[in-house]
N, C-alpha and C positions, 0 to 999 in steps of 0.2 A: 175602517180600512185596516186590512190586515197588514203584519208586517213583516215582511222577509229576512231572514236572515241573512247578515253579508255572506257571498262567496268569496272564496278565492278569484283576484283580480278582479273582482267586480267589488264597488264600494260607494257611497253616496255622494254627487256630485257640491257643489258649493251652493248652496239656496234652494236644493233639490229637493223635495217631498221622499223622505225612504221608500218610497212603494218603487220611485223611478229607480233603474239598475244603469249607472253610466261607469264606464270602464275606468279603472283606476291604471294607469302605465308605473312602473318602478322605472326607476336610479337607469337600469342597462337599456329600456325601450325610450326614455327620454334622452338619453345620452347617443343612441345610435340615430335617432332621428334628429338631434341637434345637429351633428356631425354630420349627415346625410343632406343638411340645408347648407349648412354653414362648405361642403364642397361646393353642390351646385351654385350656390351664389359667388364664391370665390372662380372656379370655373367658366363665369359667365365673363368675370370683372379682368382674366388672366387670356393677353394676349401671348397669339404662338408667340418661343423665345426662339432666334437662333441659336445653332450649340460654339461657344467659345472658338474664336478663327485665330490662331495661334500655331504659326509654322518654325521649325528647326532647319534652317540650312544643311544643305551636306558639310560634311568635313572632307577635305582630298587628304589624300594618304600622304602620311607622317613617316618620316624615318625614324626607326629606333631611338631614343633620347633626343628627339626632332621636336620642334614649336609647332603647334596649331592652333586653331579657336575656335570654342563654342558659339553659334551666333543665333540665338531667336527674336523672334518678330513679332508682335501684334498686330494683325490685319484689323483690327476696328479699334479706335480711338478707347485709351482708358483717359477715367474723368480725373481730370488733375485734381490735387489737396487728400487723394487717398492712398493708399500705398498700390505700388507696384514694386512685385517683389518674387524674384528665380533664386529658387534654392535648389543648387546640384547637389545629388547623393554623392558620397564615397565612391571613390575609381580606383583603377590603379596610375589614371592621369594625375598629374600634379598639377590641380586647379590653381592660379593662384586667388582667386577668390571663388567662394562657396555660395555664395550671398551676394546676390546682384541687387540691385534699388534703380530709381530715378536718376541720382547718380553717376548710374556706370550705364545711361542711356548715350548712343554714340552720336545721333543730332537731337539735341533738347527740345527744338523748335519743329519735331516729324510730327503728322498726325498719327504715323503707326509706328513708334517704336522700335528701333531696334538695340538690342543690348549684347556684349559678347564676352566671352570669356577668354585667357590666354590658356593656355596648358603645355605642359610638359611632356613628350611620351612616354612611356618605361623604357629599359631598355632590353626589350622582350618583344617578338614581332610575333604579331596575333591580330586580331578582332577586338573591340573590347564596346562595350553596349554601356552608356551612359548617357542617365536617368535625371532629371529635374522636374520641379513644379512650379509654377507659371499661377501668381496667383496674380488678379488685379481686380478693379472695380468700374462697371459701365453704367452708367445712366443715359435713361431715354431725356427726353426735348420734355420741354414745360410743358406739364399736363392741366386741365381745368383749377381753376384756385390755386395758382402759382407754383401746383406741386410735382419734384420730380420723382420717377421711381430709378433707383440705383439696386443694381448686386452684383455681388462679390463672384467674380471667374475664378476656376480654379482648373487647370491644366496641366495634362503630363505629358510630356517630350520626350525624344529619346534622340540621342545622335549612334550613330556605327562607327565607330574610328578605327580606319588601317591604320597598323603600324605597319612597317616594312623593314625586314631585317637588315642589318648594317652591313656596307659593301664590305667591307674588310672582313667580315664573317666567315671562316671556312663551311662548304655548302658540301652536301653528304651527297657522292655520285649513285643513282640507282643501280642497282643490281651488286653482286658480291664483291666484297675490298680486298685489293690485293695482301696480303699478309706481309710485314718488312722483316 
């Protein structure tokens, strides 16, 4: 029996007679076809998700160094014993807290959450866009073998806040001023 010499990607199987040629795969063809099972069977196991239901209230228009309140909401139940947790960016509002929690939940006992913030307005009448992140944790219902599956929401909000310029404010008439 004559005998071949290996080629390239071709090489002798385990128990195999050299004459047979059974294809040898490397490191990157076993690594793309692990990867390639290891989606589809994840893909089979992974029910649709809905995406994170998490609303920000309006704000009503604030008067210049006037109080208003941030107030968002969770439309679907976070699983208690994990964090729930609103971190507002940098304003030019005067948050008095930054860092919302469990906490600063305004009924303890809501299935959806609602949490709020006070703030201060400048005293500067504009628009002003401020930014949070809305992280929390949901879990489905008892799955087969007592198990639940949980993950982590993460969510970004935005509120619009009028300010309104201060009555006492001199207001600039259109058209050309008279000279005194």
């Amino acid at each position: 029996m004559a005998r071949h010499p290996p080629e390239r990607g071709w090489g002798r199987g385990v128990g195999a007679p050299l004459c047979y040629r059974v294809p040898v795969l490397g490191v990157h063809e076993l690594s793309a076809i692990a990867l390639q099972t290891l989606l589809a069977a994840g893909a089979a196991l992974e029910q649709p998700r809905e995406p994170p239901r998490v609303t920000a209230a309006d704000v009503a228009d604030v008067p210049a160094g006037g109080q208003g309140e941030l107030s968002v909401t969770l439309l679907e139940t976070p699983a208690a014993g994990f964090p729930l947790v609103v971190v507002i960016d940098a304003s030019p509002l005067a948050v008095r807290d930054r860092r919302l929690t469990w906490t600063d939940v305004v009924d303890p006992l809501a299935l959806q959450p609602r949490m709020s913030a006070p703030f201060v307005a400048p005293d500067v009448a504009g628009t002003f866009v401020v930014r949070a992140l809305v992280s929390y944790v949901v879990c489905d219902g008892e799955r087969p073998r007592g198990a639940m599956q949980c993950r982590t929401r993460h969510v970004r909000v935005t509120w619009d806040v009028q300010v309104q310029a201060p009555l006492d404010a001199p207001t600039a008439a259109p058209g050309p001023q008279p000279e005194a």
